[in-house]
Each structure stands twice: as C-alpha cells, then as structure tokens.
C-alpha positions in Angstrom: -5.2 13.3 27.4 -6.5 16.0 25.1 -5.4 17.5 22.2 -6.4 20.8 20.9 -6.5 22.4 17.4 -8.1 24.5 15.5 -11.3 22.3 15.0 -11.9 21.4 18.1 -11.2 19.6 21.4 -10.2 15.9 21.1 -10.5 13.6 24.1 -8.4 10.6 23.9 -7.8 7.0 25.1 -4.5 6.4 27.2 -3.2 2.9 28.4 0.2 1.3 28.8 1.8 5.2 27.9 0.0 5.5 25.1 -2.6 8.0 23.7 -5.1 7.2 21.5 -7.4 9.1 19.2 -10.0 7.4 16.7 -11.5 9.1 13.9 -9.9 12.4 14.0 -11.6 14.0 11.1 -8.7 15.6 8.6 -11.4 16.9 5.6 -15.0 17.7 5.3 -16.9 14.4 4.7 -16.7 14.2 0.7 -20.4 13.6 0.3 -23.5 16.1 -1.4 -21.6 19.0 -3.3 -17.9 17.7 -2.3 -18.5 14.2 -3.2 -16.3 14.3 -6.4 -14.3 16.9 -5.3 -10.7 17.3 -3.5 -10.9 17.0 0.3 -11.7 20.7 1.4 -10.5 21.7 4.7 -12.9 21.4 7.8 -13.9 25.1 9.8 -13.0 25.8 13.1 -14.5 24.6 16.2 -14.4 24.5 20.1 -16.4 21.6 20.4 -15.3 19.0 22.8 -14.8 15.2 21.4 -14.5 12.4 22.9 -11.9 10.2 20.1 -13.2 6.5 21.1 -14.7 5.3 18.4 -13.0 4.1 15.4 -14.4 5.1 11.7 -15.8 4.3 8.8 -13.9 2.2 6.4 -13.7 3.5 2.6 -16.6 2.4 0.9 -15.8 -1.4 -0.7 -17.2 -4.8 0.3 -18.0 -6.1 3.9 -15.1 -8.0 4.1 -14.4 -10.2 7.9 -11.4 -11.6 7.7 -10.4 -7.8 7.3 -12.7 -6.6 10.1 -14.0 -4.5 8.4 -17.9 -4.8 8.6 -19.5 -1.7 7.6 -18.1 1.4 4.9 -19.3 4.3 3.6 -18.1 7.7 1.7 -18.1 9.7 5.4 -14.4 8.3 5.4 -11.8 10.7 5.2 -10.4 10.3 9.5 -6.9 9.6 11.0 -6.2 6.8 13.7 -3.3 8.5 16.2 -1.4 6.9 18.7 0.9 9.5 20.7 3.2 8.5 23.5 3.5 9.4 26.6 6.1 11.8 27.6 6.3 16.1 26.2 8.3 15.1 22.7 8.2 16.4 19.9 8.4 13.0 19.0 8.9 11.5 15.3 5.8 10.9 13.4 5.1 7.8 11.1 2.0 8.5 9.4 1.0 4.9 7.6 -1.1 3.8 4.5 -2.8 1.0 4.2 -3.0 -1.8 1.8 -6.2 -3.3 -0.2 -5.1 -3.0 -3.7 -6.9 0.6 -3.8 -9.9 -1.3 -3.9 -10.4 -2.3 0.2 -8.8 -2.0 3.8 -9.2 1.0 6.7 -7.0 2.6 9.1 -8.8 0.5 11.8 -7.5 -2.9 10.9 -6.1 -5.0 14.1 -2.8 -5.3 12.4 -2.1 -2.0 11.7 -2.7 -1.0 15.4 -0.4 1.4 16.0 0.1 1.1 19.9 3.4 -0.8 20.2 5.0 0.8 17.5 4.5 4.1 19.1 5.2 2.9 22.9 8.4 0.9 21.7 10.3 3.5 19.4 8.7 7.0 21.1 7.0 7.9 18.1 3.3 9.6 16.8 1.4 6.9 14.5 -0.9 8.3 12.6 -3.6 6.3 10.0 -4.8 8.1 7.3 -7.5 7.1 5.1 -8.1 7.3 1.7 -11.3 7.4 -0.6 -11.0 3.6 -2.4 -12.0 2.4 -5.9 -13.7 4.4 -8.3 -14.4 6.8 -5.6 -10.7 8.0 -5.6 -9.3 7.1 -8.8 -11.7 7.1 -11.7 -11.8 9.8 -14.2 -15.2 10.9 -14.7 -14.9 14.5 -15.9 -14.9 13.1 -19.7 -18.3 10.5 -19.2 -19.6 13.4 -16.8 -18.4 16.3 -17.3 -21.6 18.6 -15.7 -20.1 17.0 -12.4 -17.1 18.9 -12.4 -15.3 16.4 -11.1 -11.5 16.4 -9.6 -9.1 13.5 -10.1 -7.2 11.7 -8.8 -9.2 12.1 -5.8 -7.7 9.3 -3.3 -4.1 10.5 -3.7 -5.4 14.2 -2.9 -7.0 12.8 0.5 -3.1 11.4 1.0 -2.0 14.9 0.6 -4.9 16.4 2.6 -4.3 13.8 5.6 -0.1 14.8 5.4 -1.2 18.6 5.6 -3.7 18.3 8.4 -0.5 16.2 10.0 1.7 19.5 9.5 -0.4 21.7 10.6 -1.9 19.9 13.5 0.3 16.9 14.7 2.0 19.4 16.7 -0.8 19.1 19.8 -0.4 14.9 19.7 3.1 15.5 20.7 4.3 15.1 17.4 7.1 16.8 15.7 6.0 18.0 12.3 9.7 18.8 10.6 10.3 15.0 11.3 7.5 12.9 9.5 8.1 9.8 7.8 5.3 7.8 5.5 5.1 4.5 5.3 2.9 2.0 3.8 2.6 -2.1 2.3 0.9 -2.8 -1.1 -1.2 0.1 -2.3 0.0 1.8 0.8 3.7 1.0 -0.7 2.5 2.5 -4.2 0.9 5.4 -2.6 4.2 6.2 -0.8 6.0 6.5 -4.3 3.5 8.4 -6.0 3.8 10.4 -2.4 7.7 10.7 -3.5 7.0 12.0 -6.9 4.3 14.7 -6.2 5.4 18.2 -6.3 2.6 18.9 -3.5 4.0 16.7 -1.3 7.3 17.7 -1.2 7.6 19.4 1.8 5.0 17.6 3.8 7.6 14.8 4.3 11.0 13.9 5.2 11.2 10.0 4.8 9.8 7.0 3.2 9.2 3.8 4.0 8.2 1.5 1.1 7.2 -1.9 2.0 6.0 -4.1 -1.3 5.6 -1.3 -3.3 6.9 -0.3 -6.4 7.0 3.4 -8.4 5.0 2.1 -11.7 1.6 1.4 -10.2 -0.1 4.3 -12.0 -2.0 4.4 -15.1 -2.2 7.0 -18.5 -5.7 9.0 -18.8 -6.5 7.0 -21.6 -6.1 3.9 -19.6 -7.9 5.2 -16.4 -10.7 5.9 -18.9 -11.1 2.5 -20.0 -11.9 1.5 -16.4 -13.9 4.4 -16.0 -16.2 4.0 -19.0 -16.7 0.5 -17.8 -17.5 1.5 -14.2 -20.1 4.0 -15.8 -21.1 1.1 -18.0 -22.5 -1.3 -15.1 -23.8 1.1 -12.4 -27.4 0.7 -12.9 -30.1 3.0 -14.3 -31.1 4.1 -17.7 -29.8 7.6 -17.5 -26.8 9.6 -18.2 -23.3 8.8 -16.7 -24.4 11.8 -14.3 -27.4 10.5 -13.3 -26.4 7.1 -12.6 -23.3 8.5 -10.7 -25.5 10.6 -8.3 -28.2 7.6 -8.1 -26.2 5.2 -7.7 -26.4 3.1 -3.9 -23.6 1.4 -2.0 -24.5 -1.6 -3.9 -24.6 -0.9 -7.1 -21.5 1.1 -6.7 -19.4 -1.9 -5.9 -21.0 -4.1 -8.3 -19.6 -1.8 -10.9 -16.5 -1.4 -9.5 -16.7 -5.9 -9.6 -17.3 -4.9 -13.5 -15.0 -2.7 -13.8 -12.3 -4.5 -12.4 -11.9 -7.0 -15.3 -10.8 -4.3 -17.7 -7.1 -4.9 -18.8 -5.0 -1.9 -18.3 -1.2 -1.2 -19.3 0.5 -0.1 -15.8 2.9 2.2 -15.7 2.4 3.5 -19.0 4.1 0.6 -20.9 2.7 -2.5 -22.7 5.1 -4.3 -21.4 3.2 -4.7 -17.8 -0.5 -5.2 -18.2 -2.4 -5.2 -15.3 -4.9 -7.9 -14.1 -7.8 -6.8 -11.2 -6.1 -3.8 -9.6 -7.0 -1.2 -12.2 -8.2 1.9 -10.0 -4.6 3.3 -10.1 -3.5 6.7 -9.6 -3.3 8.4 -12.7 -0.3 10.7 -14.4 -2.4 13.8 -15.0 -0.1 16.3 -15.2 -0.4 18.1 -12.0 -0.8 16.1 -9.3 1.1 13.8 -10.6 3.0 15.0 -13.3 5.0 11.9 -14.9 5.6 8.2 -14.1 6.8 8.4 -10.4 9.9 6.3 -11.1 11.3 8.4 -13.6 10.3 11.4 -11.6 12.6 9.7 -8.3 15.3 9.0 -11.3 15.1 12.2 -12.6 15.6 13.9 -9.0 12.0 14.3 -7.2 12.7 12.6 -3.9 16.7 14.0 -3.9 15.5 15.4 -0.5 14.5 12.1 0.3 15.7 9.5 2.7 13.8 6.4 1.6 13.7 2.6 2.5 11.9 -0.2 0.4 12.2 -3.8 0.7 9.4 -6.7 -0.7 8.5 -9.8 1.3 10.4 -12.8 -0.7 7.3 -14.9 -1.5 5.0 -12.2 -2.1 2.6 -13.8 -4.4 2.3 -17.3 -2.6 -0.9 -14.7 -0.8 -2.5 -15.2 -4.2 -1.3 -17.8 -6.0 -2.8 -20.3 -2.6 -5.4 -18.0 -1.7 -7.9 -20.4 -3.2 -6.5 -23.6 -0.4 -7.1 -20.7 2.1 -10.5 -20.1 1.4 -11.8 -23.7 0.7 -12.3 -23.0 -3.1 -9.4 -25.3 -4.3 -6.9 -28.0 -2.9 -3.0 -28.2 -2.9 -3.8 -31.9 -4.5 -5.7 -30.1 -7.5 -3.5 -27.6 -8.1 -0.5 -29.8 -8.3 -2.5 -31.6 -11.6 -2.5 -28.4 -13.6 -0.1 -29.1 -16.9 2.8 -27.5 -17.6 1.3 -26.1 -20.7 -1.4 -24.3 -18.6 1.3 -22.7 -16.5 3.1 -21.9 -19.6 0.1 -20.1 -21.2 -0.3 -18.1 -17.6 3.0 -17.2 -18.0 2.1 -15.8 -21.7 -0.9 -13.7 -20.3 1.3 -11.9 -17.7 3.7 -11.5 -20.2 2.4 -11.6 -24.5 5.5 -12.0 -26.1 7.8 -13.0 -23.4 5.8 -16.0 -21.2 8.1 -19.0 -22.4 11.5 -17.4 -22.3 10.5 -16.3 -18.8 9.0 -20.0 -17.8 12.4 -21.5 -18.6 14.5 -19.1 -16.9 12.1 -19.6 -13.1 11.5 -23.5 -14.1 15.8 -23.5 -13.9 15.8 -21.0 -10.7 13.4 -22.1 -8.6 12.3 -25.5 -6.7 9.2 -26.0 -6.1 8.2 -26.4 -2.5 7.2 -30.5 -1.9 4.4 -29.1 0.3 3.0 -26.8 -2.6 2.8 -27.4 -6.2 4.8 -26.3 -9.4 2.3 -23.2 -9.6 5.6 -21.9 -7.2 7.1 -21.1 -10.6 4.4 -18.8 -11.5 4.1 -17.2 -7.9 8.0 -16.3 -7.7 7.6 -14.7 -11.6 4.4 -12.4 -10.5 6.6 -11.7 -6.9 9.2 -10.5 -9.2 6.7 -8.8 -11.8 4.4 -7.3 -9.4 7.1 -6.1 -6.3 10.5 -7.4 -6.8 11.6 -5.5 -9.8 9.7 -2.5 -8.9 11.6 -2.0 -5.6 14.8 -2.3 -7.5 13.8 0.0 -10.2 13.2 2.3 -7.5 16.1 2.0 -5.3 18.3 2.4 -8.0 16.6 5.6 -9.4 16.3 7.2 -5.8 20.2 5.7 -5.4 21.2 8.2 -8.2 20.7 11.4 -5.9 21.0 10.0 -2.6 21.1 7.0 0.1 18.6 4.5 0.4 18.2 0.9 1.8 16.6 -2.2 1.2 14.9 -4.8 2.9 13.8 -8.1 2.2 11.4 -10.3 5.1 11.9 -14.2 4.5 9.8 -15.2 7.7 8.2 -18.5 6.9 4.2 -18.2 7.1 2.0 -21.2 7.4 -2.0 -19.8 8.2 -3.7 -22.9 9.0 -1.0 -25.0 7.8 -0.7 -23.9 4.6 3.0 -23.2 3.0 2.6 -19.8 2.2 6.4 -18.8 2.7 7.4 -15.0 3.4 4.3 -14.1 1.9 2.5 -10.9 1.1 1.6 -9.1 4.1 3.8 -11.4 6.5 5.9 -8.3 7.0 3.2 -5.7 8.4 2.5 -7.9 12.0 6.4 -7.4 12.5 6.4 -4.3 12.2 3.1 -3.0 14.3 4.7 -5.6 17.2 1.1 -7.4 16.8 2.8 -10.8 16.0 1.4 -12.4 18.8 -2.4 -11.0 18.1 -5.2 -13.2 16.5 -4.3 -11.2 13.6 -0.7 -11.7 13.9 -1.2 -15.0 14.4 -2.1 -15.8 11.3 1.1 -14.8 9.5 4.0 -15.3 12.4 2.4 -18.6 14.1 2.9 -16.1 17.4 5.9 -17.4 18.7 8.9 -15.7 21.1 11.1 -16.2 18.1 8.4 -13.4 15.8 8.3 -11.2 19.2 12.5 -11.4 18.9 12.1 -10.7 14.9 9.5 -7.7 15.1 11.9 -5.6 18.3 14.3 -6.0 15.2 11.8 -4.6 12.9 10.6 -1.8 14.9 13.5 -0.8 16.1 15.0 -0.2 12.3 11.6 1.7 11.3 12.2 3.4 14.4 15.9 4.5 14.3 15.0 5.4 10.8 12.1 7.8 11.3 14.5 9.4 13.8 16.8 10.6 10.5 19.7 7.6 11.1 20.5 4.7 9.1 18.1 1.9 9.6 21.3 -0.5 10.4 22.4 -2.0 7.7 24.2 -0.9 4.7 23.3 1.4 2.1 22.0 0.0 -1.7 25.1 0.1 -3.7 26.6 -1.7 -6.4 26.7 -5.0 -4.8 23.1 -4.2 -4.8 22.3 -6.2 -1.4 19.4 -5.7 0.9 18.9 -6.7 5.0 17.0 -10.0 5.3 14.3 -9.7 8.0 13.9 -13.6 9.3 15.8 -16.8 8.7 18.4 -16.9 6.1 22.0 -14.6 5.2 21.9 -11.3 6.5 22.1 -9.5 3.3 21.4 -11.1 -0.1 20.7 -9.8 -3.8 17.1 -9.1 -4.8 17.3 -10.8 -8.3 20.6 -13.0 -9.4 22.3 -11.9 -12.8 19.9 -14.1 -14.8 17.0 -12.5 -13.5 18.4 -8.8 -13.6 18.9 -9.3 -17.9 15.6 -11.4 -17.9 13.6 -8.2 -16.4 15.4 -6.0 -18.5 14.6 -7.5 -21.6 11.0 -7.3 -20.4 10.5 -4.2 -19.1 13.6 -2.1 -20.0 14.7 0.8 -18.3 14.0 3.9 -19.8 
C-alpha cells in the first residue's frame, strides 16, 4: 500500500491486514542550525519511499534489553500501522516510556500491529527528542544559541499536527484521535491535556502510569541544566561545549546531571530522584502545573482514562535481583531503620508517619522482602496519587475512568507483582512475544486478559465508554487481571496520609 502527502510518496509493508510504515519523517531532522530549535515543518516532495526500515532511537544509551542498539539526534519519525479496509478509521497515536531519558517508537512491545488489526484502528508512534536534548533550558547558560524550550514536548505537538494534517492518506480519521502513553509517555499525555497548542489536535486520552505533576519550575530545570553544562567536556563556554560536544560526552553529562535533586511539580513536598529532565512550566507552552490546569478546566473537552499498574515500583525496587547486582536474601537483611531513613529521603519531614501507616497496610510478600513497604509508598508517591489527583480534577468538568492492572509478573522467577510496565504487552496484544514474555509468562489466560484490554482502548478511541463505570464518589476503578472487578485506588487511611503530604491546592 502507498500513502501519499504532501512530502512525498510512502511505500509500505502489509501482512495479516495490516499496513505498515517505518520512519515516516514528521519534522526536519533537528540537527546544524535547528538543533536547539522547535521541530520545523519538512518541504514538499514527490519522491517515492519505500517505509521498511525502522528509525533512529532518541539519542541516550545503547540499551539491549530495550533493543535499542544505536541513537542519534536525526530522530524526530512516526511508526504507523493502518488497517486494512477504506476507514476513516480511529487513530491512537502512542508515547513511549523511558523516564524522558531512553526508549523509541521501535520497541517490540509497543508494536502496534495487533492493536490496529484487532480494534480497526491507525497506530501511530511518535518520537520525541530525550534528555537534555528536549528538556533542558539552555537559553540562560547559552544564550547566543537562541535556544527554544521545552523542546521534546514541542516534537509531541509537531508529531500530533503532522497526524492532523496527514493521517488522513493512512486511512486514518483525523477528528477522531486519541493519545495514549505509559510512564513518561503517561506524563507526556497530561502535559498534552494542559497545553493550549494541543487543544484541538486531540479528542481523547489515555493515561497509563502517569500522573499531571511530572513537570518542573525554570529555576528547577536550571539546576539540571547548569549541571548538564557543568560535566560536558571542554574548557570553553557553555556554547562551545554544547556545539562540541559528541554522543558520548553528551550522555555522560546527562549521567551527571541526573543526580541533581529537583522539587517536581513545583512543590517541596515531592522531590524528585534520577528523572529530572522534566517538562518545564514556561508560560507558553505550558503555562501552569498541568493538574491544576485539568482542575481548572483545560481538558473540559476531554474524554480521558488513566489507571496505574498496582505494584508499580516492585520494577525498581527488585531491579537490582533482575540484573544480577543484588539478591532477594540480601535485601531481606537491610534494617528497619535503613528503610525508615529511605522513607525520610522520599519524604523530609514526613518518612516515619508514612512508614507506620504502609508497615500497618501492607504484607510483605514471603517471596520478596520488607523493602515491599517502600515499593508500595513510591507506587503511591510516584503513580498512584497522581492518577487520583488527576481523575478527580478532570472529574470536575467531565467523565473519566480509571484503571488499575493487577496481573502477577514473575521475569525469570522473580516476584515482581503487577509491576511497572506489565500493563503495556496487554495492551499492544504482544503477550505472547519474547518481549511479552517477560511480563505476562505468555500464557492463553494473558491472550484472554489483553482481548479485554484492547478491546476497552479500542471501544474507547471510538468515543464510547471503555466498559466500566465512570470515576465518581465511590471513587472505584476497573481491575485488569486477577482480583474484584472494581476496587479503590487508596483506602481512607491512605487518602488523609497523601493529603497531609502533598495537599491539594
């Protein structure tokens, strides 16, 4: 099949009635005099491409177990899968996760083949620049660079304009887009929701462990900046070392820069540990903290669904057993006290009264360690309350749903729980992949779970319900996997706990 727009001819790849098109350029590459500027639009052209080859990832660190190999700043292309049949069909345009730091449209589990064969929709992946590429602030430390901001949320809005204006000749119906995302991509989607420039460029929103306070004040994106500026090598000015600077040393800053603690969300009350290239509040493109914006009306136009995974942080807390570095054995010696004083650094002022509330709520899994304490506070810190916070400011102006996935992962046998990322397989039907694999264990019960899935994403990007009911009062979301249907986010404990923390302005 071929798809023809304004800058060009695009040949694509069809199988199983499905189209699809790799690396479809959306912006001129950012590099030479557009390399710390907003994406511009590309010319025109009649040349004819044949779309079988799949990009270059962001640039960030080689990175296997991702697949992602090679990266580079030529970066700003769309993944498209179209199915067959005349449409207009729905289109689900998807970002991806990586803590803003790492990940690429071309990831095995965020294929978007099934999704679009099973529900009859376009799937589009959009990239974004990563790091200190798209979100540091150098027009202070540089400014004879002229420099844009916010730079990697612009390339969001770039890659949802090329959609309107293009998506068209994939079959795809551009009054009926939807975006989705998980982690960064999740945070991306609610900054999305709070952008003035984006406001018409969407319909719907999918939010999948995200969360509406993952964005930082200039003064905070500066810190990160100046230390970013601070380890790129050379002798010169920030200027210099900025345009000097190779692949390498650019993400051995960024490995500097990333031990700067920030205050997210422009509070104290949540600093931020490792994922400090945020978006930043800048007054234009984004003009305020996105959660107040959503409370305050932005997204009234909105149909949005956001849901967490329930054990998000077991991913980190028992990376370490994953990788080799640690054992379940050691990390069941680590004191009490220890805990308690992790506790403290996530939250100064607050870590005890919060240790004795989750050492009363929770049970510690026999097959992982009392570190489960810590992993269900930072599941609640990092995604749980934000997707509350969110629903109930979108809630004020119109209906939205939540989710929560409690499918039980167990990557080479360890516990990890309906951990983060365990929902993103389900949803791209790739549960019985090698990369699916890892999180679902593969078996006919996950195929049974993600049909579920996709079929909710997919009724829902059509403009209906997703299934279950609405967030109300009773404030209950649908439980994807094993377990009561619907069931609270936090118990009334928790809710007081998080809003003596971090109270709701």
């Amino acid at each position: 099949m071929t798809a023809i727009i304004r800058q060009g001819r695009y040949q694509g790849l069809s199988s199983k009635g499905v189209t699809e098109y790799r690396g479809i350029p959306f912006a001129k590459a950012p590099l030479g005099e557009w390399r710390f500027k907003a994406p511009q639009p590309l010319p025109d052209s009649e040349d004819s491409v044949n779309a079988d080859r799949y990009p270059l990832a962001s640039l960030q660190p080689r990175n296997p177990i991702m697949g992602i190999q090679e990266s580079g700043e030529d970066c700003l292309y769309l993944n498209i899968w179209a199915p067959e049949g005349e449409g207009p069909f729905p289109v689900m345009v998807w970002f991806h996760g990586g803590g803003y730091m790492a990940g690429s449209t071309s990831q095995a589990l965020y294929n978007g083949a099934e999704l679009a064969r099973s529900q009859k929709v376009v799937v589009v992946n959009a990239a974004y620049r990563l790091g200190a590429m798209g979100f540091a602030d150098f027009s202070a430390v540089a400014p004879e660079l002229d420099a844009d901001t916010n730079l990697g949320l612009r390339d969001q809005l770039a890659a949802l304009q090329w959609v309107q204006e293009n998506i068209a000749a994939f079959a795809g119906d551009d009054k009926q887009v939807t975006i989705f995302g998980e982690s960064a991509g999740g945070f991306s989607v609610c900054s999305l929701l709070a952008c003035p420039q984006a406001d018409e460029l969407f319909q719907a929103a999918i939010v999948q462990s995200g969360g509406a306070d993952f964005v930082l004040a200039p003064d905070q994106v500066r810190k990160v900046t100046n230390a970013f500026v601070a380890a790129l090598p050379g002798d010169g000015s920030a200027a210099e070392k900025l345009l000097s600077a190779d692949n390498k040393g650019w993400i051995k800053a960024q490995n500097a820069a990333v031990k700067v603690l920030v205050d997210r969300g422009l509070r104290t009350t949540t600093p931020q540990f490792a994922m400090n290239f945020l978006p930043m509040v800048d007054g234009d493109v984004l003009p305020q903290l996105p959660v107040d914006a959503i409370a305050a009306g932005a997204a009234a136009n909105k149909r949005v669904m956001a849901g967490v995974c329930r054990d998000e942080f077991n991913f980190f807390q028992y990376a370490g057993v994953l990788a080799g570095t640690t054992t379940m054995d050691a990390l069941r010696e680590i004191s009490d006290e220890e805990i308690v004083s992790r506790f403290e650094r996530a939250l100064p002022g607050n870590g005890r009264r919060a240790f004795d509330y989750y050492q009363t709520a929770v049970e510690p899994d026999a097959r992982r360690s009392r570190l489960d304490w810590l992993a269900a506070m930072e599941s609640d810190r990092l995604f749980r309350v934000p997707t509350v916070r969110l629903l109930d400011a979108q809630s004020q102006h119109a209906q939205c749903w939540g989710f929560q996935f409690t499918w039980p992962s167990e990557p080479f046998g360890v516990p990890l729980g309906a951990c983060h990322v365990v929902d993103v397989p389900f949803v791209f039907g790739v549960t019985d992949t090698p990369a699916g694999m890892y999180f679902t264990g593969g078996t006919s019960e996950a195929r049974a779970l993600s049909h579920q899935v996709q079929a909710a994403w997919g009724t829902f990007a059509r403009g209906d319900a997703p299934g279950w009911n609405a967030w109300q009062s009773d404030r209950q979301v649908c439980q994807l996997g094993p377990g009561e249907t619907m069931a609270s986010l936090l118990d009334e404990s928790g809710e007081q706990l998080w809003r003596d923390i971090i109270p709701v302005v």
